[in-house]
C-alpha positions as CSV (number, residue, x, y, z in Angstrom):
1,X,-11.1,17.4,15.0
2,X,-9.7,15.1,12.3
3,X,-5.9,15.6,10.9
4,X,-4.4,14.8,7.9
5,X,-0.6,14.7,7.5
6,X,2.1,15.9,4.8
7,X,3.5,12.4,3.7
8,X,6.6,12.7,2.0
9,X,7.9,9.5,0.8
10,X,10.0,10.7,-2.5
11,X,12.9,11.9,-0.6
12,X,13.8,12.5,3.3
13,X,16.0,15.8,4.4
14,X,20.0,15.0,4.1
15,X,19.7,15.1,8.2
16,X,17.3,12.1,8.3
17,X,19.5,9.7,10.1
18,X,19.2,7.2,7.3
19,X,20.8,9.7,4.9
20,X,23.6,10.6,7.2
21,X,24.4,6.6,7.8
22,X,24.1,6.4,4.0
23,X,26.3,9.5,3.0
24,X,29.1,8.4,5.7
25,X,29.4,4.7,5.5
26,X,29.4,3.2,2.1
27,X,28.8,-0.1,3.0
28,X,25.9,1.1,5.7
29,X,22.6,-0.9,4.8
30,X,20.9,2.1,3.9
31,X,23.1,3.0,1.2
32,X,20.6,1.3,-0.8
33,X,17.6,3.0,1.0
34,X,18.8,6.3,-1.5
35,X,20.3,6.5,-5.0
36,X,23.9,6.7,-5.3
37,X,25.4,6.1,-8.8
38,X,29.2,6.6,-9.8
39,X,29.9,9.7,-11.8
40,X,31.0,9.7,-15.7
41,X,34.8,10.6,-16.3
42,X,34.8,13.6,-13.1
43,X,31.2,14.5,-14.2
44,X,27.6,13.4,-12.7
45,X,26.5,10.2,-14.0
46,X,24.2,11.8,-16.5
47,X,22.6,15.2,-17.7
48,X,19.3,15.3,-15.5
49,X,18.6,18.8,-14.6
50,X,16.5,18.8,-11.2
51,X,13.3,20.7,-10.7
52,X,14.7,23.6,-9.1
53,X,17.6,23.4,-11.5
54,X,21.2,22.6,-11.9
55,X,22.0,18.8,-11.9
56,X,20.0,16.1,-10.1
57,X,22.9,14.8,-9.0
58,X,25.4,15.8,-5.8
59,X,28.7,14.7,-5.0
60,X,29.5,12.8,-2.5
61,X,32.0,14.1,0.0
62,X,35.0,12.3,0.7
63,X,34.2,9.6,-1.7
64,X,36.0,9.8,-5.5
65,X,33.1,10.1,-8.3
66,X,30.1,9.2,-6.2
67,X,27.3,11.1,-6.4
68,X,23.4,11.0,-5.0
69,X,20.6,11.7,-6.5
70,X,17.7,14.5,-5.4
71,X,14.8,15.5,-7.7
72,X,14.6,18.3,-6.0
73,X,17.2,20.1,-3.6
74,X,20.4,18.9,-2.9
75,X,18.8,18.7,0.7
76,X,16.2,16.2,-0.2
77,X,17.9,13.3,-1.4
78,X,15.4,10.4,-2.8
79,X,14.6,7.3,-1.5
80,X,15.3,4.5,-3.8
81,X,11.8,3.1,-4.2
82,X,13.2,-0.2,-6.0
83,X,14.4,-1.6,-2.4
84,X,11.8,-3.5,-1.1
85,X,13.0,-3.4,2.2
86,X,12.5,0.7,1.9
87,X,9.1,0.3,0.8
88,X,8.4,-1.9,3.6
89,X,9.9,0.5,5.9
90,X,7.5,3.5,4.3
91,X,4.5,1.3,4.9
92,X,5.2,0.4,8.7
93,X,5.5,4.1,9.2
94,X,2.1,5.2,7.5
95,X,0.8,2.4,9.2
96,X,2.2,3.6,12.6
97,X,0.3,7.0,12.1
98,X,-2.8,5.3,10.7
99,X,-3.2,3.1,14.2
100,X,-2.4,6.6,15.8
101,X,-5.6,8.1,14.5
102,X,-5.0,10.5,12.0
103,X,-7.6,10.9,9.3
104,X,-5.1,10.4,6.4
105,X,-2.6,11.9,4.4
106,X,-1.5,14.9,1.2
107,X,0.8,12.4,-0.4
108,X,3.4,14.8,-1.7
109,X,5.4,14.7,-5.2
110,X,4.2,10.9,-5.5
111,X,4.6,10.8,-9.2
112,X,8.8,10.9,-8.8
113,X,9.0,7.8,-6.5
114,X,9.6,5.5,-10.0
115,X,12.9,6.5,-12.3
116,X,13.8,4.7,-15.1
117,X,16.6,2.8,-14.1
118,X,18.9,3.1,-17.4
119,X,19.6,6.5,-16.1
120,X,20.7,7.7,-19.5
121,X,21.8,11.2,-20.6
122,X,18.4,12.7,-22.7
123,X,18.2,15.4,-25.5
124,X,18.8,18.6,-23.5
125,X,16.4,21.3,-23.4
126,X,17.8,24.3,-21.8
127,X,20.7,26.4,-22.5
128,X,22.3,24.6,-19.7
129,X,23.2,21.6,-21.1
130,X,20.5,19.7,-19.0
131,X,17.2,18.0,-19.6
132,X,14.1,18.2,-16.9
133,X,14.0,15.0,-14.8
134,X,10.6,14.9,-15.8
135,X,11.6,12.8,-18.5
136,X,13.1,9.9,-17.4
137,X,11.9,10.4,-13.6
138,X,7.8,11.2,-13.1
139,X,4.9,8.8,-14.0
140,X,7.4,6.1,-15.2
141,X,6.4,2.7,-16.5
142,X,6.2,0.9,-13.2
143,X,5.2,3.6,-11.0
144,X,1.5,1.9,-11.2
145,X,3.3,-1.6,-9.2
146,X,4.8,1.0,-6.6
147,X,1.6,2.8,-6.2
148,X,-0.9,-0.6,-6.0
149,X,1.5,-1.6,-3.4
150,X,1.3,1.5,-1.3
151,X,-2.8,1.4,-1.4
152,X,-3.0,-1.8,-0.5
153,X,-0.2,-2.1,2.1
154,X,-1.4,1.2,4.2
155,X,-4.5,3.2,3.1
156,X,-6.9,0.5,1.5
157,X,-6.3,-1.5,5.8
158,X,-8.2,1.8,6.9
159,X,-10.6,4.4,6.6
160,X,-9.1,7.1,5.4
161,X,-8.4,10.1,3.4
162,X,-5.4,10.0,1.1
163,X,-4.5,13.2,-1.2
164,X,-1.9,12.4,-3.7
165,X,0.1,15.0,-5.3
166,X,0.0,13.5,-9.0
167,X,1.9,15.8,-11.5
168,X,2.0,14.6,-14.5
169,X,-0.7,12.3,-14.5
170,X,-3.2,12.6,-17.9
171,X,-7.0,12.5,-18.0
172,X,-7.2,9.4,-19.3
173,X,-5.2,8.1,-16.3
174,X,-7.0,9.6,-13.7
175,X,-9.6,6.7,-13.0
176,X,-6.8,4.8,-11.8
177,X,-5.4,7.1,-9.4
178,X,-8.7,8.4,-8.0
179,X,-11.9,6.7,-7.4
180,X,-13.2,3.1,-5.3
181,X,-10.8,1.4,-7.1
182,X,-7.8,4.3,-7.6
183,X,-4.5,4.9,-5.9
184,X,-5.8,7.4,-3.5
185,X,-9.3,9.3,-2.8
186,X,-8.6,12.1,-4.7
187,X,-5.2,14.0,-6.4
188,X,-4.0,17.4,-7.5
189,X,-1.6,18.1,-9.8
């Protein structure tokens, strides 16, 4: 029997213990492991609508116009792929299943680990007010570093299968996310 594993490395639950020292300690070290940003005059810090709607953003309790951020639900914060010490941390763990045994992985959401880090306010396009997070915060410039890294730190070290989940990703792209010399051995979208 061979087993591959869900790896989600986007965002954690708001339970993971890392989030929870995050969220109650400002000065925690893993404050920077997620993405907080100070909100804009009592509002979120800009007008990024999440993928299952509303605001990307989530206010922090107990602290005065702090907010994190989640691409998804306010129960998934993400994991602030620009701290190396985080990525290191993501590695050591695929790595810790890889020595395990497994077969490999269904990378999920991959495409969202890279935003861009003006964080600007973007042309709405909903009735909302809000604009997708798609457009400042899937298949960024820079997401190719994050994702070179990631193969050659954990799956390229063993034989193995990795699936990514690769929304947003365009034909013309797809030889260097797939393939001998892609990201992973093969992607949906």
């Amino acid at each position: 029997m061979k087993i591959i594993l869900d790896l989600v490395v986007n965002h954690t639950s708001d339970k993971h213990v890392w989030f929870q020292s995050a969220l109650n300690d400002s000065k925690s070290n893993y404050r920077n492991y997620y993405i907080f940003k100070e909100g804009n005059n009592g509002n979120p810090p800009n007008n990024w609508r999440s993928i299952f709607g509303g605001s990307v953003w989530e206010k922090v309790p107990n602290e005065e116009n702090m907010y994190y951020f989640h691409t998804f639900d306010k129960k998934q914060p993400d994991l602030n792929w620009e701290n190396p010490v985080l990525r290191q941390e993501i590695y050591d763990m695929v790595n810790w299943w890889l020595e395990k045994g497994i077969s490999g992985f269904r990378i999920d959401s991959i495409t969202f680990i890279k935003k861009d880090q003006d964080y600007t306010d973007v042309i709405p396009d909903g009735a909302d007010g809000l604009a997708s997070v798609k457009h400042k915060g899937r298949n960024r410039p820079g997401i190719k570093d994050f994702l070179s890294e990631l193969n050659r730190e954990t799956f390229q070290k063993y034989e193995c299968v990795s699936v990514g989940e690769a929304p947003g990703v365009t034909y013309e792209e797809y030889d260097q996310y797939i393939g001998n010399n892609g990201y992973f051995k093969k992607t949906f979208p």
